[in-house]
TIZAGU-840548 format. One line per 2 residues: number of its first residue (from 1); their letters; for each residue z, x, y of C-alpha. Coordinates in nm, 4 decimals, padded with zeros to 6 digits, always signed. Layout:
REM TIZAGU-840548
NUM> A> Z/X/Y; ...
REM end
This chain:
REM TIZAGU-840548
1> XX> -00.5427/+00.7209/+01.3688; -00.6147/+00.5074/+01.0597
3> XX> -00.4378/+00.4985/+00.7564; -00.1315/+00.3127/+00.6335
5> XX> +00.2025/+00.3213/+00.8163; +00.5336/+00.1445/+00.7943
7> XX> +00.5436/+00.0996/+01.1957; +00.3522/-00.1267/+01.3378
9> XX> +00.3824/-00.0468/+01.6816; +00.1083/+00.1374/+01.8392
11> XX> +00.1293/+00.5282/+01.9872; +00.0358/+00.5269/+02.3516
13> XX> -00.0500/+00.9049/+02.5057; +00.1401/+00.8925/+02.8231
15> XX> -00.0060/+01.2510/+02.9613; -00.1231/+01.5641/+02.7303
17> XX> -00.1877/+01.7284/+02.5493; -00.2427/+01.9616/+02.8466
19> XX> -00.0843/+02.3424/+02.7622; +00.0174/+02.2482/+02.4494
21> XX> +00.2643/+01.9161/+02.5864; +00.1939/+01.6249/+02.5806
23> XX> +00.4045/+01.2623/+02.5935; +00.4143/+00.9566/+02.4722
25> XX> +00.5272/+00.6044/+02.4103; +00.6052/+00.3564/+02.1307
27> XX> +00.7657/+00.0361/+02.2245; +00.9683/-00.1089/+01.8991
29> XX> +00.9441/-00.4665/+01.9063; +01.1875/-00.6693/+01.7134
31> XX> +00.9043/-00.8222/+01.5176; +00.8385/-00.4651/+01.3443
33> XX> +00.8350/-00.5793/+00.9923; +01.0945/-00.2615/+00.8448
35> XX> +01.3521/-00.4860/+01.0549; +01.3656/-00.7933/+00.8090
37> XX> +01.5178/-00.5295/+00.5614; +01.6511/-00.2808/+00.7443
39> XX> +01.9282/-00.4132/+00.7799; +01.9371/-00.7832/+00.8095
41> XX> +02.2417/-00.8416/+00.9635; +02.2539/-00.5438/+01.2056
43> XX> +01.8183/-00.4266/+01.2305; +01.8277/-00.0596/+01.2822
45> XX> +01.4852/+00.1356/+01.3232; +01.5051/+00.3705/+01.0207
47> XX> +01.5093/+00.7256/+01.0750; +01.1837/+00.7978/+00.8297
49> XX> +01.0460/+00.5385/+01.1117; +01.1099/+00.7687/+01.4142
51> XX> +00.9865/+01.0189/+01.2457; +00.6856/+00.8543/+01.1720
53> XX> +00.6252/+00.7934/+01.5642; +00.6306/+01.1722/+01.5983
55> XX> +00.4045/+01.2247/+01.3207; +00.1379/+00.9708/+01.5021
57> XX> +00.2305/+01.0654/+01.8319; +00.1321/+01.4480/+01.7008
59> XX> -00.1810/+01.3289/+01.5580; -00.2968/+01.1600/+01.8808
61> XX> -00.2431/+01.4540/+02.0781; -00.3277/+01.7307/+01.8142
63> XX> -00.5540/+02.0328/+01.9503; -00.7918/+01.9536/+01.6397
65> XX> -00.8281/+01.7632/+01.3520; -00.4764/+01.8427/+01.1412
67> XX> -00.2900/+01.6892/+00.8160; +00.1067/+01.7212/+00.8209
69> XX> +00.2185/+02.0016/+00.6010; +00.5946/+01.9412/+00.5833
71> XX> +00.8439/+01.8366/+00.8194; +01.0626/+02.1171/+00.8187
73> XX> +01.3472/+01.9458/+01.0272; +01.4853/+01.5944/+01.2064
75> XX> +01.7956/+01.6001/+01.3064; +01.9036/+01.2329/+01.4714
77> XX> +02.1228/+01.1604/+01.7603; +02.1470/+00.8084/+01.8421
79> XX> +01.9872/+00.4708/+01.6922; +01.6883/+00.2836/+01.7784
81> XX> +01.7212/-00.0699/+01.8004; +01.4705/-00.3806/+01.8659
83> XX> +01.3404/-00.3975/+02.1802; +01.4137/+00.0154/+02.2870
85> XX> +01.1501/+00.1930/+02.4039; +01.0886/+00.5286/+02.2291
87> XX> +00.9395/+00.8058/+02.4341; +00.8290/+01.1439/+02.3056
89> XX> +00.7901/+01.4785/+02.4394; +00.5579/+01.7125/+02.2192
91> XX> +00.4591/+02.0283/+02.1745; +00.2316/+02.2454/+01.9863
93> XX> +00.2201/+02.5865/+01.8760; -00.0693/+02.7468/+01.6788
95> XX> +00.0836/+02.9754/+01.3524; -00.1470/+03.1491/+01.1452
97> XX> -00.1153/+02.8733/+00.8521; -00.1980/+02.6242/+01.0825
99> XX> +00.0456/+02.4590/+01.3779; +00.3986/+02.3500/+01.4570
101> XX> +00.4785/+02.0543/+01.6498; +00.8037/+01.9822/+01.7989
103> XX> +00.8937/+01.6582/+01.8949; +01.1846/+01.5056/+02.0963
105> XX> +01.2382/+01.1269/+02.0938; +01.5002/+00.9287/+02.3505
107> XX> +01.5574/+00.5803/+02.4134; +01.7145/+00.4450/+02.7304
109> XX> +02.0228/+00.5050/+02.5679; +01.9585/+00.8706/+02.5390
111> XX> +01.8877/+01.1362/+02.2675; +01.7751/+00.9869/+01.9438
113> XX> +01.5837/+01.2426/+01.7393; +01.4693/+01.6199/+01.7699
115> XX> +01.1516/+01.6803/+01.4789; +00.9657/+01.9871/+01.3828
117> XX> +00.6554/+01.9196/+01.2008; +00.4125/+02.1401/+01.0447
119> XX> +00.0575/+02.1071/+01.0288; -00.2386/+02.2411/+00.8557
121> XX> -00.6664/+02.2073/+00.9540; -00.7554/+01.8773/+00.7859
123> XX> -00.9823/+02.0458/+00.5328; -00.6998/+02.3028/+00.4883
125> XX> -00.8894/+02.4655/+00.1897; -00.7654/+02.1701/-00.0304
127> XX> -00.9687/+01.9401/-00.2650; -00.8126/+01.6232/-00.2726
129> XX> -00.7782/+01.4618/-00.5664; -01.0465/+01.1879/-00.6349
131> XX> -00.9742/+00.8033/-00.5488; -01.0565/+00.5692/-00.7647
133> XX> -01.2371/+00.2029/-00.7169; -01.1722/+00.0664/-00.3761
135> XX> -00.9552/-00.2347/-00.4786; -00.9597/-00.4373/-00.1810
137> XX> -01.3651/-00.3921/-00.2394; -01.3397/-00.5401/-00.5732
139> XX> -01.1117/-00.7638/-00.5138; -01.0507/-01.0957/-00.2718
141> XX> -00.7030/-01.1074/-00.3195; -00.4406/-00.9541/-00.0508
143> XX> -00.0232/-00.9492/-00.0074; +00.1077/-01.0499/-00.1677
145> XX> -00.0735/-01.1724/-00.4319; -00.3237/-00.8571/-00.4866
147> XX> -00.1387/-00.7367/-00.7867; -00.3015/-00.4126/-00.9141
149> XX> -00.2334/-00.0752/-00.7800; -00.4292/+00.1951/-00.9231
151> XX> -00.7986/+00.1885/-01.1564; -00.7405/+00.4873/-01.3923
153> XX> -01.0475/+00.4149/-01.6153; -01.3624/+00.1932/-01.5472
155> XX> -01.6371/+00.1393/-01.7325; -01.8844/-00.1250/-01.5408
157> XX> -01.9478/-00.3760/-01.7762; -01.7330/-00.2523/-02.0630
159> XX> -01.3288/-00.2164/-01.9992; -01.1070/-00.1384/-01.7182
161> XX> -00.7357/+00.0377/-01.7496; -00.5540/-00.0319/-01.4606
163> XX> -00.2119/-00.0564/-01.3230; +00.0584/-00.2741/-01.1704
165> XX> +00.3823/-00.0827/-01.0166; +00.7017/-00.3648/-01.0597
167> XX> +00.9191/-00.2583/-00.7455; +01.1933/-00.4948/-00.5954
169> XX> +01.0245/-00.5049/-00.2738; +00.8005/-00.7970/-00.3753
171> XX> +00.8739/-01.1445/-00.2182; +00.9592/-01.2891/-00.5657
173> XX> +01.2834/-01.0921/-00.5265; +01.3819/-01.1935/-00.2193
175> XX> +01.7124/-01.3447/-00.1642; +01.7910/-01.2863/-00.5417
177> XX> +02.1864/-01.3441/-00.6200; +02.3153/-01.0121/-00.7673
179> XX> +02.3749/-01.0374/-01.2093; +02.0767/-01.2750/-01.2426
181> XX> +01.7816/-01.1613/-01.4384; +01.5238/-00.9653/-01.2943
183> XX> +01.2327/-00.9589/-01.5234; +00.8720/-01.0161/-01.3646
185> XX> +00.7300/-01.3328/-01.3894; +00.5323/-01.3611/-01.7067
187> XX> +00.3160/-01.6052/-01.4992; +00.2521/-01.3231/-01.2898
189> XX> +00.2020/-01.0731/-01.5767; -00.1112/-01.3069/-01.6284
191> XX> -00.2265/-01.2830/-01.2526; -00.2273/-00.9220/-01.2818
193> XX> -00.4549/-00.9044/-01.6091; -00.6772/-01.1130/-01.4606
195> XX> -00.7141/-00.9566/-01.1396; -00.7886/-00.6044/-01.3466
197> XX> -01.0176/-00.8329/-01.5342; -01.1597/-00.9976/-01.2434
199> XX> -01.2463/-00.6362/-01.0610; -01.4096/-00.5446/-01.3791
201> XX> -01.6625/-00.7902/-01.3813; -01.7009/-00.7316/-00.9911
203> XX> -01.8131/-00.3820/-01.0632; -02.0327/-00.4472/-01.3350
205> XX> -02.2542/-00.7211/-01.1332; -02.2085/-00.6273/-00.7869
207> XX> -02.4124/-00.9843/-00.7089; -02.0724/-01.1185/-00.7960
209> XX> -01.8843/-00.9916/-00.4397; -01.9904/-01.2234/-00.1970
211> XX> -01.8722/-01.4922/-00.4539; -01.5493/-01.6497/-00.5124
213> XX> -01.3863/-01.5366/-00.8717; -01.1698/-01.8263/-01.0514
215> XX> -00.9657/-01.8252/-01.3600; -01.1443/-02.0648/-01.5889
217> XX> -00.9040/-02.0474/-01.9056; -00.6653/-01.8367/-02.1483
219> XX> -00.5898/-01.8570/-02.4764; -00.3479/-01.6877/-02.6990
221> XX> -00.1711/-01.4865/-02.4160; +00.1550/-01.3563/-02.6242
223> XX> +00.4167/-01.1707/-02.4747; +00.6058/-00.9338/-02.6441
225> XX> +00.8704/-00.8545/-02.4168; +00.9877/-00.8373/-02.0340
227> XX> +00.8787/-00.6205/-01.7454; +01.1718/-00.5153/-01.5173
229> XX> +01.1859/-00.3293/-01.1434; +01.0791/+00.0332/-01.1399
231> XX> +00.8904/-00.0167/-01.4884; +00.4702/+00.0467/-01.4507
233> XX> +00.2625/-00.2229/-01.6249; -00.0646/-00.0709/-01.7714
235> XX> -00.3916/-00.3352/-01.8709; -00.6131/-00.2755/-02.0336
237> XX> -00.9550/-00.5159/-02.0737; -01.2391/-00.5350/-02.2212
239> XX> -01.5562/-00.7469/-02.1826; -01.5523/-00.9832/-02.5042
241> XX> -01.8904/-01.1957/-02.3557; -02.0922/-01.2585/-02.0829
243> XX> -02.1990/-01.5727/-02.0396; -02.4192/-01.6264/-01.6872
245> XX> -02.1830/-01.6814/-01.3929; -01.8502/-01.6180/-01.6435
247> XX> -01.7235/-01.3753/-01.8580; -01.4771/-01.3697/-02.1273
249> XX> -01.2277/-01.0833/-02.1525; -00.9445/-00.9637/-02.4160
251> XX> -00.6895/-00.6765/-02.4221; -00.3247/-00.6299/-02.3718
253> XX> -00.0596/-00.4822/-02.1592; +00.1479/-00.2243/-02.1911
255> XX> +00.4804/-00.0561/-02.0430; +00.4445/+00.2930/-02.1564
257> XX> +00.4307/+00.2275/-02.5163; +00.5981/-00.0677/-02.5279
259> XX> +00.3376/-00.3457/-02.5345; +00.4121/-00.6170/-02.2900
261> XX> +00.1380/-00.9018/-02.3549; -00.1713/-00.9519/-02.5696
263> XX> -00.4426/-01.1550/-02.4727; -00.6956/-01.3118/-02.6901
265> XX> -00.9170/-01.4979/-02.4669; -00.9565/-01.5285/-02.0624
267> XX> -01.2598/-01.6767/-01.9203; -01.3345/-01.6087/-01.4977
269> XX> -01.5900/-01.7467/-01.3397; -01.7543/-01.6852/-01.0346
271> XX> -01.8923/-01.9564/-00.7984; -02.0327/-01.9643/-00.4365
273> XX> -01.7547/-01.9508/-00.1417; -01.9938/-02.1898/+00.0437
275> XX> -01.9990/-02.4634/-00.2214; -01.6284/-02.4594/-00.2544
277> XX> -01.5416/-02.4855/+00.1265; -01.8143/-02.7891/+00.1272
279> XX> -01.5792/-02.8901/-00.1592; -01.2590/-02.8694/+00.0325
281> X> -01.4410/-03.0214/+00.3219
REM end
């Protein structure tokens, strides 16, 4: 089962599918990362999170390959906590759209969810709409400091528009005292830039990923006014120069059309990982 998921835990097929049943297991351990927020000072499993398990417990014991549909119902009788043990009794139906999957889940404490989920063949006569640049391809960075989101428009060796989704989630907010400000750091307005900056020049001199990408300089970065939580920062670069093993960018960004920053000049350069571990050596 790949793809991304807020539980961490791993689905273990206990028996099944055999008849169209099938069981298994998900141990929640306190470490589960949704617990640092959910809630802090009394850690519930959320509810989206149980029904989560059923949706990857139903995926490792579908009849075929299957993408959920809808989940037509969850109803929730008791809490999960750290440490519980969630077990899960499934089974499938074929429909003619597809199949239904209905899940029970009970900890040692008893009943704590009943789920019907619907499901459609993987293909299901859909064209999914088109990805864009793999990011993590492009780019070294990773959480929390990999700060763009989405590539709407890229041009190798020309201009990138990308964007940055401001949520409070992000570790800069954590622990912040309620009525203080909470506009995005402009420092961080910069990292962002640059990283849509630095995944343009990775895609327009694809000798450039097994290097290491540093900021070499800016000049005349001018902000025009603050990003806030919930707002959607859009950059957009273009390649000013290239100049061997750096290139010099300049654009802006932009919160709807509200510009956020202008940037004159950025220079990133790209050197060997191997001569800058010898470095730190």
């Amino acid at each position: 089962m790949n793809g991304v998921s807020p539980v961490a835990a791993g689905v273990r097929v206990v028996s099944g599918p055999d008849g169209g049943k099938a069981v298994a297991r998900v141990d929640i351990d306190a470490a589960e990362p949704v617990f640092a927020g959910h809630y802090p000072d009394f850690p519930i499993f959320p509810g989206v999170c149980v029904v989560e398990c059923a949706h990857r417990a139903a995926l490792a014991t579908a009849p075929g390959p299957v993408a959920l549909g809808a989940v037509d119902s969850a109803r929730f009788g008791g809490a999960v906590y750290p440490g519980d043990t969630l077990d899960l009794t499934l089974t499938w139906r074929r429909r003619d759209d597809g199949w239904r999957c209905a899940a029970t889940a009970v900890t040692p404490r008893g009943d704590a969810a009943s789920v019907r989920l619907r499901y459609r063949p993987a293909d299901g006569g859909r064209t999914a709409a088109p990805d864009g640049p793999e990011l993590t391809g492009l780019l070294p960075h990773r959480y929390p400091m990999l700060l763009v989101d989405r590539v709407l428009e890229l041009v190798p060796g020309r201009s990138v528009t990308a964007v940055k989704a401001v949520t409070l989630n992000e570790p800069w907010y954590a622990g912040l005292t309620p009525g203080t400000g909470t506009a995005y750091p402009s420092s961080l307005v910069i990292e962002s830039w640059g990283q849509a900056a630095g995944l343009l020049a990775s895609a327009g001199a694809p000798a450039t990923r097994g290097q290491v990408m540093l900021f070499g300089s800016v000049a005349d970065a001018e902000f025009h006014g603050p990003v806030h939580p919930g707002e959607l920062i859009e950059h957009r670069v273009t390649v000013a120069r290239s100049l061997g093993d750096s290139v010099i960018f300049e654009g802006e960004s932009r919160c709807g059309s509200r510009p956020v920053m202008s940037v004159a000049r950025m220079v990133m350069a790209f050197r060997p990982a191997g001569a800058l571990k010898e470095a730190t050596s």
